[in-house]
N, CA, C and O atoms as a GROMACS GRO file, in nm:
protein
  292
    1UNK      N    1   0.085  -0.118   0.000
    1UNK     CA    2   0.000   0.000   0.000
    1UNK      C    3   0.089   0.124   0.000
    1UNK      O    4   0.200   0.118   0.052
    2UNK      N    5   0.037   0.254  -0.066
    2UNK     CA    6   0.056   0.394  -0.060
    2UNK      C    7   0.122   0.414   0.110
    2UNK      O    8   0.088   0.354   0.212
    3UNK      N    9   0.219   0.516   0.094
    3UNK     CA   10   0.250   0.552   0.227
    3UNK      C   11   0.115   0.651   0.239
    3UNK      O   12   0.033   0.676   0.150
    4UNK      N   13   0.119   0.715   0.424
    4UNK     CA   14   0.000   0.746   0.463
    4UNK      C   15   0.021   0.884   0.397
    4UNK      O   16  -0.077   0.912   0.328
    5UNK      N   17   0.124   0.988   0.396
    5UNK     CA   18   0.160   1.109   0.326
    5UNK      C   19   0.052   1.103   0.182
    5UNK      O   20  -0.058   1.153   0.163
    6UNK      N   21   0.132   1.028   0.106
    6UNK     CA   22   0.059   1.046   0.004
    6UNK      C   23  -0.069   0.988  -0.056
    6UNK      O   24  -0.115   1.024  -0.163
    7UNK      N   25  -0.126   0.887   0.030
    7UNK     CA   26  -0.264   0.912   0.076
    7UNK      C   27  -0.354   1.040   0.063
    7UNK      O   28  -0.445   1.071  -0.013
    8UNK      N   29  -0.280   1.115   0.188
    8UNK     CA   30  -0.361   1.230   0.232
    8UNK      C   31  -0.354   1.326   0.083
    8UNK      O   32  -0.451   1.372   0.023
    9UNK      N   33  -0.252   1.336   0.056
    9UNK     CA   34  -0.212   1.429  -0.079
    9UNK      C   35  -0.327   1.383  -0.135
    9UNK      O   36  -0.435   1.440  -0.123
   10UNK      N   37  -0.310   1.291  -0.190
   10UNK     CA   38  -0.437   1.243  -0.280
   10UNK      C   39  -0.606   1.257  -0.215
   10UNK      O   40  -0.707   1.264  -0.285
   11UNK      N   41  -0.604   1.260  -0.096
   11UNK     CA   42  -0.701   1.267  -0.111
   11UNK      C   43  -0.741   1.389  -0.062
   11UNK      O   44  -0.847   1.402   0.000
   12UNK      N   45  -0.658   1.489  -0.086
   12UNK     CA   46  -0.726   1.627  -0.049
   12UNK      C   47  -0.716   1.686  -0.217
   12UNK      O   48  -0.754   1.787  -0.275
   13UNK      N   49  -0.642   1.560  -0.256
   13UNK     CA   50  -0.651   1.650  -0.484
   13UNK      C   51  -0.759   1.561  -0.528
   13UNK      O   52  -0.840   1.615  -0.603
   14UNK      N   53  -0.783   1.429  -0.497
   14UNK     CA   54  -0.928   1.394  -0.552
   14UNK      C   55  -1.068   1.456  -0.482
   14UNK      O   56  -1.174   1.439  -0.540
   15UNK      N   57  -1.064   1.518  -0.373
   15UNK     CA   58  -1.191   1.565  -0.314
   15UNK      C   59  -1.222   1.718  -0.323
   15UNK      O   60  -1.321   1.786  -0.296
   16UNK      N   61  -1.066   1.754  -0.382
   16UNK     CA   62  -1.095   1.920  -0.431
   16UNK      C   63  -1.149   1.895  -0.574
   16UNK      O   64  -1.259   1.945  -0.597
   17UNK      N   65  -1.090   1.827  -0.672
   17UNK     CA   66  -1.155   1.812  -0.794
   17UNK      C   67  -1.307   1.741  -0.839
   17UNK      O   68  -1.375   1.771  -0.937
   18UNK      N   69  -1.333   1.646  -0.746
   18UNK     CA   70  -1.485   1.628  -0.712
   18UNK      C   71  -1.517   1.721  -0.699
   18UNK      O   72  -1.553   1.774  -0.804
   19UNK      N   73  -1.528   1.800  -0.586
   19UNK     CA   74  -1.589   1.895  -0.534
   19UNK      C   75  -1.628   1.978  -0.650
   19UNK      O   76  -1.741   1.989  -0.698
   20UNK      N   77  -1.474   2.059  -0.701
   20UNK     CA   78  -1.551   2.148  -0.807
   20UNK      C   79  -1.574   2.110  -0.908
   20UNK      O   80  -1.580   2.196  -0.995
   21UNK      N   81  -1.600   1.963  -0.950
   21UNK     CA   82  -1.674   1.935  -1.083
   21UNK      C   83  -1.822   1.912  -1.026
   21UNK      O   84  -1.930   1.946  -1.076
   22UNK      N   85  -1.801   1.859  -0.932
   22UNK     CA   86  -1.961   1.797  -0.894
   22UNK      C   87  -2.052   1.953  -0.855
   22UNK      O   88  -2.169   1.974  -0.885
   23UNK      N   89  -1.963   2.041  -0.788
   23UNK     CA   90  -2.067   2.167  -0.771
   23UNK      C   91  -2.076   2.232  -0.919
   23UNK      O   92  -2.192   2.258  -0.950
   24UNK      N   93  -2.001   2.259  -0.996
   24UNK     CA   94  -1.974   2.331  -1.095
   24UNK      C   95  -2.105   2.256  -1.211
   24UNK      O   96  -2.181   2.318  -1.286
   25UNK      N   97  -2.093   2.120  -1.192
   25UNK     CA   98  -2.215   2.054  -1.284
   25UNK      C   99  -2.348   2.070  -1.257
   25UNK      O  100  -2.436   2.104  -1.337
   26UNK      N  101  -2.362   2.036  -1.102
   26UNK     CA  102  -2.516   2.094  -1.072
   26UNK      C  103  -2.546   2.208  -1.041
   26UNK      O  104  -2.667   2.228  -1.041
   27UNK      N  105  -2.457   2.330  -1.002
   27UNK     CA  106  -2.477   2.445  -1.050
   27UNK      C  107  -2.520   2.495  -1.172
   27UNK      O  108  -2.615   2.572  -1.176
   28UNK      N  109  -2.441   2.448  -1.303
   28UNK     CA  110  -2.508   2.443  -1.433
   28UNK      C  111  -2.644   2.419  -1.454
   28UNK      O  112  -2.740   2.491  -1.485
   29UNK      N  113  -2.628   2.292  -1.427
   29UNK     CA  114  -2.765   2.246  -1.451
   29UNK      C  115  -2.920   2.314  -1.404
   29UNK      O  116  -3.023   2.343  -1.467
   30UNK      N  117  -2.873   2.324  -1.245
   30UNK     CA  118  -2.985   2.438  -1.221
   30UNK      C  119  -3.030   2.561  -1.254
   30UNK      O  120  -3.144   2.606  -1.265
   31UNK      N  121  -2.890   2.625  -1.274
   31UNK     CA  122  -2.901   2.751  -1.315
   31UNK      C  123  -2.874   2.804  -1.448
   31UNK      O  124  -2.908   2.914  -1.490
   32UNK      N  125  -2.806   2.710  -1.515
   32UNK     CA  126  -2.797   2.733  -1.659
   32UNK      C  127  -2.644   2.814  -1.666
   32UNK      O  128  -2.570   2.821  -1.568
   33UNK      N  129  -2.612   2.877  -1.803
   33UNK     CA  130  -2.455   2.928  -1.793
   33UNK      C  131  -2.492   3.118  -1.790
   33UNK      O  132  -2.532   3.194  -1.878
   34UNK      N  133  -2.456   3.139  -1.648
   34UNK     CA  134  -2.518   3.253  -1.641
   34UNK      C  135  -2.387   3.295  -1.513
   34UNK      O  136  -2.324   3.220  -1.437
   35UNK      N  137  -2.383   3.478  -1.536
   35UNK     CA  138  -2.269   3.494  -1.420
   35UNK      C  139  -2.301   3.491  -1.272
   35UNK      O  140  -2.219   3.519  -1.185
   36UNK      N  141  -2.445   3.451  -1.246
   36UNK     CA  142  -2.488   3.432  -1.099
   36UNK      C  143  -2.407   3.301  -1.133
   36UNK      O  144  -2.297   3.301  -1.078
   37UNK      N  145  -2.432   3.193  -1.206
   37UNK     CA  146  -2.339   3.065  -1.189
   37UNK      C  147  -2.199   3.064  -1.133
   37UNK      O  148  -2.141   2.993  -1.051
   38UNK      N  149  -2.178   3.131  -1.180
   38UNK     CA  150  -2.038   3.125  -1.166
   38UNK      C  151  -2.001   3.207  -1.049
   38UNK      O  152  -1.890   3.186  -1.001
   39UNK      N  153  -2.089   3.314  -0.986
   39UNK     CA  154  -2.085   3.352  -0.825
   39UNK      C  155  -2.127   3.231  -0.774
   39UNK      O  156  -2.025   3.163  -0.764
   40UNK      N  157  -2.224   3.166  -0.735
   40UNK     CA  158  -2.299   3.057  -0.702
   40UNK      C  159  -2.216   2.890  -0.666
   40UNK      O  160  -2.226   2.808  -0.575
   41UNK      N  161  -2.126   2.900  -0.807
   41UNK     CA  162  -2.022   2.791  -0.792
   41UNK      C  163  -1.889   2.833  -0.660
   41UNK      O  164  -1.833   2.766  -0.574
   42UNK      N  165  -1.884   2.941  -0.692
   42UNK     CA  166  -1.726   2.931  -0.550
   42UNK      C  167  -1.807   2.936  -0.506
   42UNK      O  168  -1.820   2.813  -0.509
   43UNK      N  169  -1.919   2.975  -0.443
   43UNK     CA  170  -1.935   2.987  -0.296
   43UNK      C  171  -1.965   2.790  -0.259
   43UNK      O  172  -1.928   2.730  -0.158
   44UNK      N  173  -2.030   2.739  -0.364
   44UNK     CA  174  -2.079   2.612  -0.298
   44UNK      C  175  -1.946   2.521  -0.287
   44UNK      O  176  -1.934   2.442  -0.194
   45UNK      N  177  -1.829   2.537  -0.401
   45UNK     CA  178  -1.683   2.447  -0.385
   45UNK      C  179  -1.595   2.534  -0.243
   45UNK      O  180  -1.480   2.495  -0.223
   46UNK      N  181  -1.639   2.626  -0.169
   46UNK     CA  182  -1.549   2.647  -0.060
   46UNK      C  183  -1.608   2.601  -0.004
   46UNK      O  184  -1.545   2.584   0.101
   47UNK      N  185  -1.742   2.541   0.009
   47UNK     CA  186  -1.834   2.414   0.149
   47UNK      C  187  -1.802   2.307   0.111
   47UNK      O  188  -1.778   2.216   0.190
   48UNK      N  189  -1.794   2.295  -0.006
   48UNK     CA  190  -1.832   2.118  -0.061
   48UNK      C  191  -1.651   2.109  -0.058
   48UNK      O  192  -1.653   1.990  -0.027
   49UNK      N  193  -1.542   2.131  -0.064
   49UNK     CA  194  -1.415   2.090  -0.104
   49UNK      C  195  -1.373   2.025   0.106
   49UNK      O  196  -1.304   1.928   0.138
   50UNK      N  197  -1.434   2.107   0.182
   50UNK     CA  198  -1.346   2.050   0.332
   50UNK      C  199  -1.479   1.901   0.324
   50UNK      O  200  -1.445   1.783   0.332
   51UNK      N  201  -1.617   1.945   0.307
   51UNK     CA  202  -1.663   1.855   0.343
   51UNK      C  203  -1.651   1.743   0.255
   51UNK      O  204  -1.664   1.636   0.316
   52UNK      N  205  -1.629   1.731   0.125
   52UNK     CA  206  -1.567   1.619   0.047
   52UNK      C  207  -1.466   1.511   0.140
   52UNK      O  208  -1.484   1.396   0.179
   53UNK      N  209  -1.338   1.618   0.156
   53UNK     CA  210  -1.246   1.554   0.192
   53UNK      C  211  -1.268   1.509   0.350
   53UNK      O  212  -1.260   1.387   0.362
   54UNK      N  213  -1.292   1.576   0.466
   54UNK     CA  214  -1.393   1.492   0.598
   54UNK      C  215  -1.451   1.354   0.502
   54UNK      O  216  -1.395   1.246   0.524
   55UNK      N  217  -1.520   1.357   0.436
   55UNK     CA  218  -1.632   1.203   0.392
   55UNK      C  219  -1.493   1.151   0.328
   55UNK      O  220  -1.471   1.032   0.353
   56UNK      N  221  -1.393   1.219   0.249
   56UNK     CA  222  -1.294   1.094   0.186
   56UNK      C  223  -1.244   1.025   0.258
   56UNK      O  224  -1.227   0.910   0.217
   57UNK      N  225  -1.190   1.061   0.416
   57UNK     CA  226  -1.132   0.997   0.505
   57UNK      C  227  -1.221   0.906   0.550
   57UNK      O  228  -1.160   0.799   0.540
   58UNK      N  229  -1.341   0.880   0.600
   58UNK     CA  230  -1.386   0.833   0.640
   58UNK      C  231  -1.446   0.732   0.531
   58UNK      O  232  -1.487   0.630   0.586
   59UNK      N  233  -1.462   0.732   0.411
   59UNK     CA  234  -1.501   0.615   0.324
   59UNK      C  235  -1.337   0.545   0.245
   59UNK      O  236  -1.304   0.426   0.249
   60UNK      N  237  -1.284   0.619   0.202
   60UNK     CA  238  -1.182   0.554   0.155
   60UNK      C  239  -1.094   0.481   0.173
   60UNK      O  240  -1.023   0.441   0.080
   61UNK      N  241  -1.077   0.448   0.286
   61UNK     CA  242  -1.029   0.348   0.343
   61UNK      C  243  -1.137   0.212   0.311
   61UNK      O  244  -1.104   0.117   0.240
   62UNK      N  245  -1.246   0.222   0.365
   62UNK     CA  246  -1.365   0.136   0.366
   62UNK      C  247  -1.347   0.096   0.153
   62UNK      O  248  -1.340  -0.013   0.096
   63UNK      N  249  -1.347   0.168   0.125
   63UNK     CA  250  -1.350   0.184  -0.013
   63UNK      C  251  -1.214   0.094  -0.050
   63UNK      O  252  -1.239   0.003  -0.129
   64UNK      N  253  -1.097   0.102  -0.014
   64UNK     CA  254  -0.978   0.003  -0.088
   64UNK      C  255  -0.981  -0.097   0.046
   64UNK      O  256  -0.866  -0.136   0.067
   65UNK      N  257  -1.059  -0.141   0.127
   65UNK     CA  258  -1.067  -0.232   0.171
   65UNK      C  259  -1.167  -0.293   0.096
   65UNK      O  260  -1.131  -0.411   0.088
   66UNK      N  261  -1.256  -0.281   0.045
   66UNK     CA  262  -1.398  -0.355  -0.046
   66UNK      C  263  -1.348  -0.401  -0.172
   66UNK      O  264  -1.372  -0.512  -0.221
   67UNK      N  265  -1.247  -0.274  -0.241
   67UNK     CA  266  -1.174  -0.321  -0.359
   67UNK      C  267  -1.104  -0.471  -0.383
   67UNK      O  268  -1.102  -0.570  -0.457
   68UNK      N  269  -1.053  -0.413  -0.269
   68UNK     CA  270  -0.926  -0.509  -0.260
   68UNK      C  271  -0.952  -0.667  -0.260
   68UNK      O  272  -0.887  -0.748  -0.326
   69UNK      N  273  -1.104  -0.709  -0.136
   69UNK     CA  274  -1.183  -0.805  -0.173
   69UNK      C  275  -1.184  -0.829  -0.291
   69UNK      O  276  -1.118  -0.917  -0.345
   70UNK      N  277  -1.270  -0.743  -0.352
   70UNK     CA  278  -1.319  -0.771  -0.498
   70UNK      C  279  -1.229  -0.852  -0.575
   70UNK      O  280  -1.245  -0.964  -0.625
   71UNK      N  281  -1.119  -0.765  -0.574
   71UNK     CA  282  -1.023  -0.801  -0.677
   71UNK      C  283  -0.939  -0.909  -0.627
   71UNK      O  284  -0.859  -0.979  -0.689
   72UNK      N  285  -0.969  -0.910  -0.512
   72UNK     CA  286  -0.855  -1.028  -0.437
   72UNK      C  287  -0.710  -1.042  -0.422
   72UNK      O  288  -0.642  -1.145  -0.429
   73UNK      N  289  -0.669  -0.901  -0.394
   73UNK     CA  290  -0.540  -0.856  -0.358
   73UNK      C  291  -0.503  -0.831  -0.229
   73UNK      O  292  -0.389  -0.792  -0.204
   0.00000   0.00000   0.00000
């Protein structure tokens, strides 16, 4: 396995880039491509990027433990 360092690295760069694709998409979607969107989007990726990464710690582990079953490694 990954040392724990770069773990964390990773999972504060996969839960920032969730974050602002996943707000940035349903922002769109609701609001269409408009410059309230794009006020609308930072404000929701500076909530959604800590609370991403809080839930990454706590599933991802659970998550390459289930894998790992799966795959049987």
């Amino acid at each position: 396995m990954t040392d724990p360092k770069t773990i964390l690295i990773a999972q504060i760069m996969i839960s920032g880039m969730m974050a602002f694709c996943m707000t940035g998409f349903f922002g769109f979607l609701h609001m269409g491509l408009t410059s309230q969107w794009l006020h609308e989007w930072s404000h929701a990726f500076v909530v959604a990027w800590p609370v991403a990464f809080c839930l990454s710690l706590i599933v991802g582990k659970l998550s390459f433990t289930i894998a790992c079953r799966i795959t049987g490694k």
